[in-house]
N, C-alpha and C positions, 0 to 999 in steps of 0.2 A: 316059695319062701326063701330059697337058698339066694336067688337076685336080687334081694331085697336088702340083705342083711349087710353090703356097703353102707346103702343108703344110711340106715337104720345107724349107723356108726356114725356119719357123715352130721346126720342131727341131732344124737346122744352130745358131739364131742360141739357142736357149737352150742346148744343149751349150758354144757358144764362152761363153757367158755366165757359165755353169755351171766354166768351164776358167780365164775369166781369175779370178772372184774365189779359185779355188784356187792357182793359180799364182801369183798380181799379189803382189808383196814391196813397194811403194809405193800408197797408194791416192792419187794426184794428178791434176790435173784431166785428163789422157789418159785415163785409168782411165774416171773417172765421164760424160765425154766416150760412149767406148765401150761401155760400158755403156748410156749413154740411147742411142746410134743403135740397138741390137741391140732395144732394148726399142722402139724407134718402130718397126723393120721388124717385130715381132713382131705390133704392135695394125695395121696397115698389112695383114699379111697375113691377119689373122684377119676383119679389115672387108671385104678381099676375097673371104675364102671367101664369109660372108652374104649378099655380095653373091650370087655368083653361086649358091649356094641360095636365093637369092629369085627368081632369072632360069628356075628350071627346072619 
């Protein structure tokens, strides 16, 4: 369960990503704000997985 739980972040954070640009009725810096955090934890978690298929 514990290797999983990148992943598991990795499509939490594009669903929400995926939700606010459908919903978001204002595009203002909160928006594009939100938007780059979801997208850092994306590349963030994807660097991790690698990692740890490099470790194995």
């Amino acid at each position: 369960m514990k290797k999983f739980i990148p992943l598991i972040v990795i499509i939490t954070s594009v669903l929400l990503m995926l939700a606010n640009f459908i919903f978001e009725e204002h595009y203002d810096r909160g928006f594009w704000f939100s938007i780059l955090s979801s997208a850092l934890i994306i590349i963030a978690m994807v660097l991790t997985l690698r990692e740890h298929q490099k470790h194995k």
